[in-house]
Phi, psi and omega in degrees: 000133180260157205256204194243071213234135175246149194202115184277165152090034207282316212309356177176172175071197184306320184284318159298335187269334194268004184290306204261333155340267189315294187302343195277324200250016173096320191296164179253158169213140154269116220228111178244171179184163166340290194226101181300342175281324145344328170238042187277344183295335187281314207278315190303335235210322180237010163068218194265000190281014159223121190249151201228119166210160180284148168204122209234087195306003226250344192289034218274018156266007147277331156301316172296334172305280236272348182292312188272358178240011185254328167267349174295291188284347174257336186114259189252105164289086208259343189231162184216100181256115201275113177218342171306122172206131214244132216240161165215132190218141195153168165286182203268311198277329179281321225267122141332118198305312219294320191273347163300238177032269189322323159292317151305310204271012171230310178262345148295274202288285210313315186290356177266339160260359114348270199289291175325300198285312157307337198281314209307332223246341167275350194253328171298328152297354179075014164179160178149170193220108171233156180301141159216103183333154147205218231166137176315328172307353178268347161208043161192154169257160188214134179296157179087350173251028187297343220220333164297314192287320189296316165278351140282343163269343178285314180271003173287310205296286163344298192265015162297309184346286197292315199283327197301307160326316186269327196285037169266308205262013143089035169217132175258152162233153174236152198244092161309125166213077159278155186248174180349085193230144182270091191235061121079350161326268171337306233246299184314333197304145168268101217258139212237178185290130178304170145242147166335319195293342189268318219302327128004316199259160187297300162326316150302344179296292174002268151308346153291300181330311199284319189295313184247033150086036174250352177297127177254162224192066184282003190252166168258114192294320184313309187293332141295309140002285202292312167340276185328286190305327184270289169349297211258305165333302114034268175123340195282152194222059174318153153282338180212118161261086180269160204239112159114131184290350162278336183267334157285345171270320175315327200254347196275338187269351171278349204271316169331259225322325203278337183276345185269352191264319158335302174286328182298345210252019173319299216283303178309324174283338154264000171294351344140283183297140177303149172316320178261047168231132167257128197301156175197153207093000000 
């Protein structure tokens, strides 16, 4: 049966491919982005089964406009994929107040307004699902991504939150954490001037990787896409999906290392508890 799907960030990457996905196999979607003219070829080819509006998430009473006029004109949304995003790359010392600024205010606070403006229109409907891109970066790090990994790990948090919450009303989310992949991601970043002081450092490694095209990039986006698209197909409702042989091995080894540093300090961490309290664990 075919669905409902609203979807940010459409103009390339993950968001244009599950865009001509999703219209290709019949489903409707709603697809904003920046420069709405970026799809006049999909609007030419799918008719009405693409409603289209500029949306800048970064706005958030321009999220709420267009979040609401997007259930207005189609009815029923059922699935809502939070994929706008922004990438900055440089050390903690190199990165700019504007691309901190930028980055937060896109891959935090937009997917959290984003996600506030849909729940009133899913919990009235009784049922829906939403996606929220993150990345292996949401739950391990790479130098030179400090400031990428505080908004992606800042919105896992968020959206731990949000599925506890929301799942009374018979709505679910999953947390997407694809790795290293080539959708033109690399080539967007906002980079900020080496200082000299890095070129040493895992952070200067880094970055020679990404300059002369040695950062690998082992996944397939077409292939991530389908992945999304089978998940909400499914029916199933992981809280976290990860994507890609870097995000499983990466992340399953930050998740060890953080439970083994976790299990050394037990004694110090109940030492702790008050006297007339009985420790337990």
């Amino acid at each position: 049966m075919a669905g409902t799907w609203f979807i940010t960030g459409t103009s390339s990457g993950f968001g244009r491919l599950l865009t001509e996905r999703l219209l290709a196999r019949g489903d409707r979607v709603a697809a904003t982005l920046r420069r709405p003219e970026a799809l006049d070829d999909l609007r030419a080819a799918h008719g009405d089964r693409l409603w289209v509006s500029r949306l800048d998430v970064t706005d958030a009473e321009s999220v709420r406009h267009v979040v609401d006029e997007a259930f207005t004109a189609l009815g029923t949304i059922d699935v809502i994929v939070n994929n706008a995003g922004f990438g900055t790359f440089g050390s903690v010392e190199e990165v700019t107040d504007e691309q901190i600024r930028q980055v937060i205010d896109t891959n935090l606070l937009g997917s959290m307004h984003v996600v506030r403006a849909a729940l009133p229109h899913l919990r009235a409907q009784g049922h829906g699902r939403i996606l929220q891109v993150s990345s292996a970066g949401g739950q391990t790090t790479y130098p030179n991504f400090g400031y990428y990994h505080a908004s992606k790990w800042g919105i896992e948090g968020f959206c731990e939150t949000v599925a506890r919450e929301i799942e009374p009303f018979g709505i679910g989310l999953t947390i997407v954490e694809p790795g290293a992949t080539p959708t033109g991601f690399g080539t967007a970043l906002s980079t900020a001037p080496a200082m000299p002081e890095y070129d040493r450092t895992p952070a200067g490694d880094v970055r020679r990787a990404l300059e002369n095209g040695t950062f690998p990039l082992s996944n397939d986006p077409e292939k991530i896409a389908r992945a999304m698209i089978d998940l909400v197909d499914s029916q199933a409702n992981p809280l976290r999906l990860p994507l890609g042989s870097d995000t499983y091995r990466d992340v399953r080894a930050s998740l060890v290392a953080r439970l083994t540093e976790h299990d050394a300090q037990r004694e110090t961490a109940l030492s702790v508890v008050r006297e007339d309290v009985v420790a337990s664990g």
